[in-house]
VMD Tcl script that builds the backbone (N, CA, C; Angstrom):
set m [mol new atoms 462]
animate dup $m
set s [atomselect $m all]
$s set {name element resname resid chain x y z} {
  {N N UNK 1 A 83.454 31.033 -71.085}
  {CA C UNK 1 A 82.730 30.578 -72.265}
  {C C UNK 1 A 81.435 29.877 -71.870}
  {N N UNK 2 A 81.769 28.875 -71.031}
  {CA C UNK 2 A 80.281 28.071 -70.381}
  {C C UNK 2 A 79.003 29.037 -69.723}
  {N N UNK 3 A 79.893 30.145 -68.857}
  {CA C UNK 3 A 78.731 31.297 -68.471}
  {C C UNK 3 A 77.958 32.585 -69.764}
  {N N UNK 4 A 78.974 32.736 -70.563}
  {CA C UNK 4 A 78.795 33.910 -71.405}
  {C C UNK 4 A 77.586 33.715 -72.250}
  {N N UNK 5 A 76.811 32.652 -72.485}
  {CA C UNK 5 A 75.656 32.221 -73.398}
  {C C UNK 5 A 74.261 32.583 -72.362}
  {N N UNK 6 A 74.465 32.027 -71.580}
  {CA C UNK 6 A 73.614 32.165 -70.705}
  {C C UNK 6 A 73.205 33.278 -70.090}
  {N N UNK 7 A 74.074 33.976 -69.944}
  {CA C UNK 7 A 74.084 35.385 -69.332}
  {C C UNK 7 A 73.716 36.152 -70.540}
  {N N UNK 8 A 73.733 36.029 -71.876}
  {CA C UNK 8 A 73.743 36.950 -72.172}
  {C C UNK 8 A 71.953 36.446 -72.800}
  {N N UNK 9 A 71.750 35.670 -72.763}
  {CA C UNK 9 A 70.383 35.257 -72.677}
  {C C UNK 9 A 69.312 35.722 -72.263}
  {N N UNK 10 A 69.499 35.585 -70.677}
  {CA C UNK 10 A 69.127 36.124 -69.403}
  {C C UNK 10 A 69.116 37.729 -69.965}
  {N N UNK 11 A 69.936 38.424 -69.823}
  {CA C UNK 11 A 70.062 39.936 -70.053}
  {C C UNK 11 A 69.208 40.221 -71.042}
  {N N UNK 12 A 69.084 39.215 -71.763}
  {CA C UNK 12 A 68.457 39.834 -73.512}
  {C C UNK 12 A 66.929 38.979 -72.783}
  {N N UNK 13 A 66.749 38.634 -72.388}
  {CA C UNK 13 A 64.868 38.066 -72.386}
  {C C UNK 13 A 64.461 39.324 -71.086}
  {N N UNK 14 A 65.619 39.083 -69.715}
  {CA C UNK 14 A 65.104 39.406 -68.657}
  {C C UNK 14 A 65.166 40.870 -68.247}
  {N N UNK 15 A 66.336 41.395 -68.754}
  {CA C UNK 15 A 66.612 42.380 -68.561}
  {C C UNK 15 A 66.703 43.684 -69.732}
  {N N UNK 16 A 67.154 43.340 -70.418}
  {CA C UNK 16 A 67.403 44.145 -72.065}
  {C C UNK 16 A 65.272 44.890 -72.030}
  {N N UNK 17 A 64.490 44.374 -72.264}
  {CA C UNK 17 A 63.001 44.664 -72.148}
  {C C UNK 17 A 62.391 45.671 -71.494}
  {N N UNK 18 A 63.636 45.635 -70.503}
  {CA C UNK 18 A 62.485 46.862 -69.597}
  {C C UNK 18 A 63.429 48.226 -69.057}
  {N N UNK 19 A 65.458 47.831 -69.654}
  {CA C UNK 19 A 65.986 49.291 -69.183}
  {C C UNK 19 A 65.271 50.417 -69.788}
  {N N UNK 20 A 64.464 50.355 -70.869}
  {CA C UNK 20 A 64.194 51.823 -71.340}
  {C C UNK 20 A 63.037 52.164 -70.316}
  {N N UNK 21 A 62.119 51.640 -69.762}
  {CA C UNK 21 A 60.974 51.813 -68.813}
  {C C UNK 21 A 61.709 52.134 -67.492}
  {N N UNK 22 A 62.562 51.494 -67.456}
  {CA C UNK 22 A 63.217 51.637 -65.947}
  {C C UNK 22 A 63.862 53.071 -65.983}
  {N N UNK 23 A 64.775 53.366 -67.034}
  {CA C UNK 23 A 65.963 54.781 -67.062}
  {C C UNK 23 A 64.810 55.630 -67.097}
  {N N UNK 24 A 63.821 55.860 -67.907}
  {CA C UNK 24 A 62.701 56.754 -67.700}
  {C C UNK 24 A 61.976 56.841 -65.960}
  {N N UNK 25 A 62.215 55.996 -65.522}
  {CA C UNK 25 A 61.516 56.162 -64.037}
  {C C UNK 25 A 62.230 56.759 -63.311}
  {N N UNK 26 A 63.219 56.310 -63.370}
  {CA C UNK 26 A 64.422 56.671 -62.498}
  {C C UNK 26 A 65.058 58.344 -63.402}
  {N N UNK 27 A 64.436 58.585 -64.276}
  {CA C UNK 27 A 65.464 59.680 -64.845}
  {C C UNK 27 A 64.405 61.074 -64.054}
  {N N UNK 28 A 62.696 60.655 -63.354}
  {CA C UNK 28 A 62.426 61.750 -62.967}
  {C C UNK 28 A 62.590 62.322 -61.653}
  {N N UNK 29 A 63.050 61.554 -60.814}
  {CA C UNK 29 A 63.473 62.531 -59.681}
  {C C UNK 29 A 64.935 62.860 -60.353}
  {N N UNK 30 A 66.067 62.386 -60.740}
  {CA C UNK 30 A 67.252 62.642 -61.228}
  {C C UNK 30 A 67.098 64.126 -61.762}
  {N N UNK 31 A 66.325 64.349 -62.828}
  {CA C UNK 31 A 65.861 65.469 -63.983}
  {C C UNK 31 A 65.592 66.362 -62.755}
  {N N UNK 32 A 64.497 66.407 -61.663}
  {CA C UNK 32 A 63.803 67.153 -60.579}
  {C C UNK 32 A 64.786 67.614 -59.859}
  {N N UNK 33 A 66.094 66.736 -59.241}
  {CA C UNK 33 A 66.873 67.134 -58.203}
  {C C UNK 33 A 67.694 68.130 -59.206}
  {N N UNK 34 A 68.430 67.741 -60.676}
  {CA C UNK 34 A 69.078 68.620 -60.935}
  {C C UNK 34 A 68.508 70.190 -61.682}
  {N N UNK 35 A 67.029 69.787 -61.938}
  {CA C UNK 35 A 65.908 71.077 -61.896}
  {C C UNK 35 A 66.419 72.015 -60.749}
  {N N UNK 36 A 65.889 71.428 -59.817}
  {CA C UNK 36 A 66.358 71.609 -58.348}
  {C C UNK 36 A 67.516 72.943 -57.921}
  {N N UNK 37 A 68.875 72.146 -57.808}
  {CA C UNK 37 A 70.228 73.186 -58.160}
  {C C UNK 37 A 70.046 73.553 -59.180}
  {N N UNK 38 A 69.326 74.041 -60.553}
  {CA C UNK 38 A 69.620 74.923 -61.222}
  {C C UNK 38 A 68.720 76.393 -60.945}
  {N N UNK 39 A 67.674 76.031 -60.631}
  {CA C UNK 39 A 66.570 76.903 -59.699}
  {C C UNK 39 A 66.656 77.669 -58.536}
  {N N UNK 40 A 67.754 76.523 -57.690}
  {CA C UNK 40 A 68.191 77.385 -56.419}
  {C C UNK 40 A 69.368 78.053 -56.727}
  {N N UNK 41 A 70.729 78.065 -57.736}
  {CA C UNK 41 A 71.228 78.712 -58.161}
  {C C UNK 41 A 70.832 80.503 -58.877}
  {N N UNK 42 A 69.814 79.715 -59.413}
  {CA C UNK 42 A 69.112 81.607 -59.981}
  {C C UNK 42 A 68.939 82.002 -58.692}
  {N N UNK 43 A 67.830 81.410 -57.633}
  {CA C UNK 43 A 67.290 82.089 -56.596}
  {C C UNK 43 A 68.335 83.134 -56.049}
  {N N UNK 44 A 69.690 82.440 -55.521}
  {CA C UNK 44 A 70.750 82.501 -54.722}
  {C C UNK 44 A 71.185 83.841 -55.062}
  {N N UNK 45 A 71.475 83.642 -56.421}
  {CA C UNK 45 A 72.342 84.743 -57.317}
  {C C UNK 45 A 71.106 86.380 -57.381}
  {N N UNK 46 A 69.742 85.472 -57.428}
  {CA C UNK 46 A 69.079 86.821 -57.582}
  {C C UNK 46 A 69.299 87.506 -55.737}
  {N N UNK 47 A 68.863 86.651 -55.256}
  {CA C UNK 47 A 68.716 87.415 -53.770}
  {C C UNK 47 A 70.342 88.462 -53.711}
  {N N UNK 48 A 71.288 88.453 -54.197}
  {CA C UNK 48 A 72.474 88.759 -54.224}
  {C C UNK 48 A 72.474 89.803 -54.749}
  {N N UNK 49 A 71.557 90.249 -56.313}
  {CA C UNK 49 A 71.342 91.246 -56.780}
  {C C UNK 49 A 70.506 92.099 -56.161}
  {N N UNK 50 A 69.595 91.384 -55.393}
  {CA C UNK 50 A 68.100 92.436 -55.158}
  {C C UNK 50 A 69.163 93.001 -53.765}
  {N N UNK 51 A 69.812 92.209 -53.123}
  {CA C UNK 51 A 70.659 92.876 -51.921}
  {C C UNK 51 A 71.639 94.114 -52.408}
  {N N UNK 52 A 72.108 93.901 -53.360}
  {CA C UNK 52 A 73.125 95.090 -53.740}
  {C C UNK 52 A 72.045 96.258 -54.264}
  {N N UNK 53 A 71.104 95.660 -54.559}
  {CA C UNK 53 A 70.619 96.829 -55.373}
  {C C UNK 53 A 70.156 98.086 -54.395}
  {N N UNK 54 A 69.725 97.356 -53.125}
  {CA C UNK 54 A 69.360 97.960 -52.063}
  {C C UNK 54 A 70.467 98.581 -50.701}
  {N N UNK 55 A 71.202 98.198 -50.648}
  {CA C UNK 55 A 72.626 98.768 -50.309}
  {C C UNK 55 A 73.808 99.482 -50.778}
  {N N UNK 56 A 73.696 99.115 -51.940}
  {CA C UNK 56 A 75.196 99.366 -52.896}
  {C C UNK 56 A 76.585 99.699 -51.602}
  {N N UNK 57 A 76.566 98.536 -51.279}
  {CA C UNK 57 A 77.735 98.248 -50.398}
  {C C UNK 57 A 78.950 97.400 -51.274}
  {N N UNK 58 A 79.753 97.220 -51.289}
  {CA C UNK 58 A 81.043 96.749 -52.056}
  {C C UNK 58 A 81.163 95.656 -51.235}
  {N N UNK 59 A 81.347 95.674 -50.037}
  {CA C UNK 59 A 81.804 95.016 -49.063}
  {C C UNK 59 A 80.561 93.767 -48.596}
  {N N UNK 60 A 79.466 94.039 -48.435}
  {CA C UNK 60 A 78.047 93.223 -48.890}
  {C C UNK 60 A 77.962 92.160 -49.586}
  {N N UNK 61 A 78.327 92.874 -51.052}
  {CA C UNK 61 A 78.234 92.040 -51.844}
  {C C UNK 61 A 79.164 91.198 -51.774}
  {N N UNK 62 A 81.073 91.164 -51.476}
  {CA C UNK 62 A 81.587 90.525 -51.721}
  {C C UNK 62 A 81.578 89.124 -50.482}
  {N N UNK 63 A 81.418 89.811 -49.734}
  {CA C UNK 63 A 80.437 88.795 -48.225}
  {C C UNK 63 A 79.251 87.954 -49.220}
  {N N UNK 64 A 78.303 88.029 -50.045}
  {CA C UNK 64 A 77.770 87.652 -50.168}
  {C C UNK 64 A 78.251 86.265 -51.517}
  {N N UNK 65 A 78.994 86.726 -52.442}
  {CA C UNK 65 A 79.363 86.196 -53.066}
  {C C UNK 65 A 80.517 85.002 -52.380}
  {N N UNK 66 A 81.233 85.096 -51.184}
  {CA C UNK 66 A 81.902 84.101 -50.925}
  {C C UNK 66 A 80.510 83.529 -50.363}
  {N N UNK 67 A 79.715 83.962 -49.549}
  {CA C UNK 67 A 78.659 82.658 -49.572}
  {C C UNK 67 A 78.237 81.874 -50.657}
  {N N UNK 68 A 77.696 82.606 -51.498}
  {CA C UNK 68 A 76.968 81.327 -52.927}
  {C C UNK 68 A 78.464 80.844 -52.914}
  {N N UNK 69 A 79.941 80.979 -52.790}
  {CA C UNK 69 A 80.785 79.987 -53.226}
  {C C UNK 69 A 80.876 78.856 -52.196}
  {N N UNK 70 A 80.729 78.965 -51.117}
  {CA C UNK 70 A 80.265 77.996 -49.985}
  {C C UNK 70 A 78.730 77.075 -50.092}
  {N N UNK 71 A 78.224 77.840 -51.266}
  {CA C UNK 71 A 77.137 77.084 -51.324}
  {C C UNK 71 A 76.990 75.532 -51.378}
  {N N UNK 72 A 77.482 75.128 -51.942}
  {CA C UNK 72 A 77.212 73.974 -52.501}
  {C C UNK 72 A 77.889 72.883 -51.117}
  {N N UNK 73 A 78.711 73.391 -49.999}
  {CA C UNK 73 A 79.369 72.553 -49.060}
  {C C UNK 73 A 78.038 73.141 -47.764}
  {N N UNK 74 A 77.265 73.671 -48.101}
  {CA C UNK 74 A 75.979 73.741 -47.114}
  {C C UNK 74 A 75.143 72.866 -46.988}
  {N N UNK 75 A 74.895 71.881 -46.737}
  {CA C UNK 75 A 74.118 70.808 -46.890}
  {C C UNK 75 A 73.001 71.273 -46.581}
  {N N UNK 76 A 72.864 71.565 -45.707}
  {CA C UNK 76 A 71.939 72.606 -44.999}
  {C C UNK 76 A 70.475 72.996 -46.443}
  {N N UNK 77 A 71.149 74.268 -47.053}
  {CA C UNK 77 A 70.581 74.843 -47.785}
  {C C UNK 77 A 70.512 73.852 -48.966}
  {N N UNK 78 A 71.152 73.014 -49.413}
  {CA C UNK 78 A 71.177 72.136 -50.369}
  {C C UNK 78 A 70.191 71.056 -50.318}
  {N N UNK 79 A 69.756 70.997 -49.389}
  {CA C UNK 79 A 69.140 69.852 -48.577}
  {C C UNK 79 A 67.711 69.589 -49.864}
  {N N UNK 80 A 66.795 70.791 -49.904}
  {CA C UNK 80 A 65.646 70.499 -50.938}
  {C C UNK 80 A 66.584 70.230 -52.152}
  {N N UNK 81 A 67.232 70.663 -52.571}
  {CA C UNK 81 A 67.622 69.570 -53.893}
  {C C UNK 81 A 67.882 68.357 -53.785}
  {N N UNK 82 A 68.706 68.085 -52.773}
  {CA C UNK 82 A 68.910 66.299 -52.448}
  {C C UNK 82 A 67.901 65.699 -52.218}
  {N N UNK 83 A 66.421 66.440 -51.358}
  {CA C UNK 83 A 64.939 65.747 -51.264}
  {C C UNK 83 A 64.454 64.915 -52.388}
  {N N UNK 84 A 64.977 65.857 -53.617}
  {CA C UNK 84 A 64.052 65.619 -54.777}
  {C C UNK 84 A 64.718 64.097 -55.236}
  {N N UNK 85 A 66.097 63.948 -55.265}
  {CA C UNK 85 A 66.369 62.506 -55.275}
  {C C UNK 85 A 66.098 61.449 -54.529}
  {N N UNK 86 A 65.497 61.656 -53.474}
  {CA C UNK 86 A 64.972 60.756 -52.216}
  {C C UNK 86 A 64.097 59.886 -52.545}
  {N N UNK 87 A 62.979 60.331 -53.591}
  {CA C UNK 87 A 62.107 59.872 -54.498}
  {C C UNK 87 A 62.662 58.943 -55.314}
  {N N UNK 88 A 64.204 58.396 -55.271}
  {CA C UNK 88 A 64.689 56.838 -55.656}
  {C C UNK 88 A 64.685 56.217 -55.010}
  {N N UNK 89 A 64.637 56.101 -53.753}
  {CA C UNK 89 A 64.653 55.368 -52.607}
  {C C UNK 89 A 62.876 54.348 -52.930}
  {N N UNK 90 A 62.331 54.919 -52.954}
  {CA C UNK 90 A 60.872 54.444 -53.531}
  {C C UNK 90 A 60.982 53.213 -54.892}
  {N N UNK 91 A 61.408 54.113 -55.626}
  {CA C UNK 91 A 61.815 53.832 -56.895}
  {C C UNK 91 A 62.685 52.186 -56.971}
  {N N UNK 92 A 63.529 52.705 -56.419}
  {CA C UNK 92 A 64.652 51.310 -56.794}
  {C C UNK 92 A 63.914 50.227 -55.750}
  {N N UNK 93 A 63.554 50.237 -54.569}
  {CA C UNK 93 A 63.234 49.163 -53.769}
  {C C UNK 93 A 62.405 48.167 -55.094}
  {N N UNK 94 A 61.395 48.905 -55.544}
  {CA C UNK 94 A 61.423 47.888 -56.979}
  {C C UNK 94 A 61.658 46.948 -57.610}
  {N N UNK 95 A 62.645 48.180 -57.904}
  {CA C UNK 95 A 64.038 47.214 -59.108}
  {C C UNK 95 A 64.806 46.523 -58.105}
  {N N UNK 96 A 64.781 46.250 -57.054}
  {CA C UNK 96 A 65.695 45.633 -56.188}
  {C C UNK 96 A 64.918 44.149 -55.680}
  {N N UNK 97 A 63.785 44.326 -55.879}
  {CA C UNK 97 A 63.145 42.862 -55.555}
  {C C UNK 97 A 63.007 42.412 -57.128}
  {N N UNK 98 A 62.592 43.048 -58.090}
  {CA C UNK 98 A 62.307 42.712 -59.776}
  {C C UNK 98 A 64.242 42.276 -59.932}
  {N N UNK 99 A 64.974 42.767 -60.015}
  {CA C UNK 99 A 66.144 42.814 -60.583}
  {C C UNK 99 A 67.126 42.683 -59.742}
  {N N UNK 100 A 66.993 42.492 -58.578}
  {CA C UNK 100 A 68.052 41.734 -57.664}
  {C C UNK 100 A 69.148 43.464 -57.600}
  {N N UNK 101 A 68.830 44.473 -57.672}
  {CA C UNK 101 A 69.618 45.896 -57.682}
  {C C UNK 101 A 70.074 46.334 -56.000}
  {N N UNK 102 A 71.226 45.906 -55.647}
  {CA C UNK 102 A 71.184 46.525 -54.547}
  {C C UNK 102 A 72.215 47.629 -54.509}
  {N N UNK 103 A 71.983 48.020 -53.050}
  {CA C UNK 103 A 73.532 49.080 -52.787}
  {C C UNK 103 A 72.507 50.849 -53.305}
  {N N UNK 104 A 70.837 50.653 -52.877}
  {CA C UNK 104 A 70.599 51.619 -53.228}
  {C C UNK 104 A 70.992 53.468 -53.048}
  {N N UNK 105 A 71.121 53.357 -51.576}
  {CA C UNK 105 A 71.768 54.221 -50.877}
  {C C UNK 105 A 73.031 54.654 -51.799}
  {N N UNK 106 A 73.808 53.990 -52.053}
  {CA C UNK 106 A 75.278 54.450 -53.108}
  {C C UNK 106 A 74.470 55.125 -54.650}
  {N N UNK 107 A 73.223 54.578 -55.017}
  {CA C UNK 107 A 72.856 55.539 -56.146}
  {C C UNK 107 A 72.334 56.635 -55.906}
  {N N UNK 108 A 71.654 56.453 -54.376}
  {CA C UNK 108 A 71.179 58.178 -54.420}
  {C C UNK 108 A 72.481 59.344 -54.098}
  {N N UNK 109 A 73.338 58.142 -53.467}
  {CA C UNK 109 A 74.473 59.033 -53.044}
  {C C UNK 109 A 74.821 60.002 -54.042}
  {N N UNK 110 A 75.172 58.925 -54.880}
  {CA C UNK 110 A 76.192 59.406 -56.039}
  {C C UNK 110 A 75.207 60.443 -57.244}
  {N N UNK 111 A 74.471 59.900 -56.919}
  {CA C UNK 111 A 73.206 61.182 -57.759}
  {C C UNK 111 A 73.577 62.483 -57.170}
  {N N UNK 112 A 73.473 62.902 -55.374}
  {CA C UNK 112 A 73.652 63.905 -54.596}
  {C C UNK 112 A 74.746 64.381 -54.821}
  {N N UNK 113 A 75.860 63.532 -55.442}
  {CA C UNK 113 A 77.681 63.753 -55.163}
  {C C UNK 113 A 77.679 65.048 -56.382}
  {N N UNK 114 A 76.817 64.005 -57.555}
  {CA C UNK 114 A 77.001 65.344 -59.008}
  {C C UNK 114 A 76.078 65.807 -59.142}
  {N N UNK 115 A 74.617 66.439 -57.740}
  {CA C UNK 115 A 74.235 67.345 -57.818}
  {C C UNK 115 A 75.034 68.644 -56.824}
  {N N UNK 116 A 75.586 68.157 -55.879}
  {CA C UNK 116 A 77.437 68.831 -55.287}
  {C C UNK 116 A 78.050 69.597 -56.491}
  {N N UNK 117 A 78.087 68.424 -57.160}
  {CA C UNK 117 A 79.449 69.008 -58.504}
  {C C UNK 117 A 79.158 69.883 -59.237}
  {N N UNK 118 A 77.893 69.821 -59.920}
  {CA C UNK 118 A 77.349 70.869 -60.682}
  {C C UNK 118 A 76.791 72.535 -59.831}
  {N N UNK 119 A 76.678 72.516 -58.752}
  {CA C UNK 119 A 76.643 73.683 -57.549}
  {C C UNK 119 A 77.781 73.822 -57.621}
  {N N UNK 120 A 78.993 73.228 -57.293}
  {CA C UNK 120 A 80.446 73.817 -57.089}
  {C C UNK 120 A 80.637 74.493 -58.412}
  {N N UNK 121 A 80.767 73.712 -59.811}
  {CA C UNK 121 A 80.742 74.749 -60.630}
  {C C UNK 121 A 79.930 75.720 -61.439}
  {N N UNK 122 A 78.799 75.775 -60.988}
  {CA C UNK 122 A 78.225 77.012 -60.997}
  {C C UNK 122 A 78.778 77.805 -60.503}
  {N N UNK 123 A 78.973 77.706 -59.359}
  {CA C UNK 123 A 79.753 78.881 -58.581}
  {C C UNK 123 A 80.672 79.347 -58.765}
  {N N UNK 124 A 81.662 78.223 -59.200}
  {CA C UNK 124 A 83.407 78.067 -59.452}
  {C C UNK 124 A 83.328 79.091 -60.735}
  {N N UNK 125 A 82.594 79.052 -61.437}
  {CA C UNK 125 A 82.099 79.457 -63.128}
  {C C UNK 125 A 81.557 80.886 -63.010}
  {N N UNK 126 A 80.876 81.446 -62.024}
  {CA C UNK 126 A 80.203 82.388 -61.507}
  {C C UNK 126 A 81.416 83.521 -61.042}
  {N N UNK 127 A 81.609 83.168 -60.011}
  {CA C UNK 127 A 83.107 83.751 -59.263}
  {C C UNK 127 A 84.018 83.795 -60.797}
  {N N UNK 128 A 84.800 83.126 -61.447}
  {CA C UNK 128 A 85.510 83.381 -62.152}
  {C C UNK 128 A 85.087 84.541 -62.829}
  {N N UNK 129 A 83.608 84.673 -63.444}
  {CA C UNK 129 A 83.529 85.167 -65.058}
  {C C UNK 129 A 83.136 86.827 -64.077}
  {N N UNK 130 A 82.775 86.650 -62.945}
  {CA C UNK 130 A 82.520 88.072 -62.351}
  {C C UNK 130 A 83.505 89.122 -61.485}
  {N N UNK 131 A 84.603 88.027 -60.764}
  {CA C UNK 131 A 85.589 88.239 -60.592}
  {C C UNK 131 A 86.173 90.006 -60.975}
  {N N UNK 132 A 86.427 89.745 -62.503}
  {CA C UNK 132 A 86.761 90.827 -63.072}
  {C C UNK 132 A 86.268 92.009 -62.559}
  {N N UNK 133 A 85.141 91.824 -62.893}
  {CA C UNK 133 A 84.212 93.232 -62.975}
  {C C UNK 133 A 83.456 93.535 -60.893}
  {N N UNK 134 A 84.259 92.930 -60.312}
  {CA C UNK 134 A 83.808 93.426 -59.137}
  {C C UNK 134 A 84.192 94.692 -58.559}
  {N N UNK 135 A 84.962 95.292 -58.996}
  {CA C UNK 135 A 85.810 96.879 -59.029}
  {C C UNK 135 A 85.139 97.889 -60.197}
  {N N UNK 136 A 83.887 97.149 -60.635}
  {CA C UNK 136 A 83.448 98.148 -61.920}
  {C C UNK 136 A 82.513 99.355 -60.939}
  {N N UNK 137 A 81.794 100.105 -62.079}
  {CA C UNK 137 A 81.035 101.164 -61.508}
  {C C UNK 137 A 79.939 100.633 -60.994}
  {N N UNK 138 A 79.374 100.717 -59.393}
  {CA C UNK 138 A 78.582 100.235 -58.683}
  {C C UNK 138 A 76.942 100.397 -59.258}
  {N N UNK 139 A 76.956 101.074 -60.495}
  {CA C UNK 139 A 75.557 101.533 -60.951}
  {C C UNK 139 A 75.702 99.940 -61.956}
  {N N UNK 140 A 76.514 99.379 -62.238}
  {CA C UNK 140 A 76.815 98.499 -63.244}
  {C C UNK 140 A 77.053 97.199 -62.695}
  {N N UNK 141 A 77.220 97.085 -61.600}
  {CA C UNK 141 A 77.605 95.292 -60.909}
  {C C UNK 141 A 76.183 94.612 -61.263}
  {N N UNK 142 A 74.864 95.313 -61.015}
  {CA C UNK 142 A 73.443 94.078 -60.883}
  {C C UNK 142 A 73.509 94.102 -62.033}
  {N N UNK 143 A 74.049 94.681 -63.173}
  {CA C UNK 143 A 73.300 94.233 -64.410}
  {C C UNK 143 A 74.867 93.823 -64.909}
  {N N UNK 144 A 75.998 93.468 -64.608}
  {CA C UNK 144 A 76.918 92.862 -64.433}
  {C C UNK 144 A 76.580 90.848 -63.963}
  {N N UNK 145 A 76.173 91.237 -62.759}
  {CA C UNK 145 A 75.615 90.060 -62.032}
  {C C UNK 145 A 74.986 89.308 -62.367}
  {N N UNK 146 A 74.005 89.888 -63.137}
  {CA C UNK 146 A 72.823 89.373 -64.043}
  {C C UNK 146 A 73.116 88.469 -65.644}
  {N N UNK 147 A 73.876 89.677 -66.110}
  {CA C UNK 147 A 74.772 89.018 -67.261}
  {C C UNK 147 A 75.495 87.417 -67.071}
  {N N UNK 148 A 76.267 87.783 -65.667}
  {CA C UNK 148 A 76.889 86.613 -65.604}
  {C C UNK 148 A 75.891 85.225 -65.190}
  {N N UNK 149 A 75.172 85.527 -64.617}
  {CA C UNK 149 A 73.823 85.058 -63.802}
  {C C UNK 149 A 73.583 83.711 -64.910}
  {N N UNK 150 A 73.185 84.454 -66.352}
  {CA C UNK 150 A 72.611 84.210 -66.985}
  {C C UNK 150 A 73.823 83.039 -68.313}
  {N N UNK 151 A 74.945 83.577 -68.047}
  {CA C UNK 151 A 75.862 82.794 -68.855}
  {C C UNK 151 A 76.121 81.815 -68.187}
  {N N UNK 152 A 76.564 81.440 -66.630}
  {CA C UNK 152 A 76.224 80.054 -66.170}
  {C C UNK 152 A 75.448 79.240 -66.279}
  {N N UNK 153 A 74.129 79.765 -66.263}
  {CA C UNK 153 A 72.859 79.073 -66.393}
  {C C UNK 153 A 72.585 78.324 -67.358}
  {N N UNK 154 A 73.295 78.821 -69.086}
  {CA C UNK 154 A 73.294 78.427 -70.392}
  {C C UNK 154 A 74.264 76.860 -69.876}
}
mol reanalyze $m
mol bondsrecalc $m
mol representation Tube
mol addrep $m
């Protein structure tokens, strides 16, 4: 009771004023990194089509498709999307001398963790809905691929 006046004081003069300026700063590398995996997802999936289209191998493609499902545990290739959140590191040092914010490293983390999550299910979502139709007529998988391509993406 003795702390709860005060604090909520503090929050409302010191802090309450400027989260909407702050979530906007911080929401554009966030917005960029998950730009990011949704961009390298098309890329991934197209290079997959333009490969079958040019082989029509069965066996190719399905090599290729357990890769994009490994995608997202590649750090490697994932790496420019996680860049684009790096650009908090800038950001929060900021809010960390203004607002006493520490433990920055754990926000970019966790930014990176559910740009992970949303790659796993793309993929997870991808693989399922195409699954089916990987035994269809080989004149029909890229525009199969594409279809599905395009319903993850939504």
């Amino acid at each position: 009771a003795a702390v709860s006046e005060p604090a909520q004081k503090c929050c409302t003069e010191n802090i309450q004023p400027f989260l909407t300026s702050i979530l906007e700063e911080l929401m554009g590398p966030v917005s960029s990194g998950f730009t990011e995996v949704f961009f390298f997802f098309d890329k991934e999936v197209n290079e997959i089509i333009q490969d079958f289209q040019k082989f029509f191998y069965i066996m190719k493609l399905k090599e290729n498709v357990d890769q994009l499902m490994n995608l997202p545990f590649n750090s490697v290739k994932m790496e420019p999307c996680y860049l684009k959140v790096n650009l908090l590191q800038e950001l929060l040092q900021d809010l960390k001398s203004r607002f006493k914010v520490y433990h920055i490293d754990f926000v970019i983390q966790r930014t990176q963790n559910f740009m992970q999550e949303l790659m796993e299910n793309a993929v997870y979502t991808f693989e399922q809905l195409f699954s089916p139709s990987r035994q269809a007529d080989s004149a029909k998988v890229a525009t199969t691929i594409e279809k599905v391509k395009l319903r993850v993406l939504k």
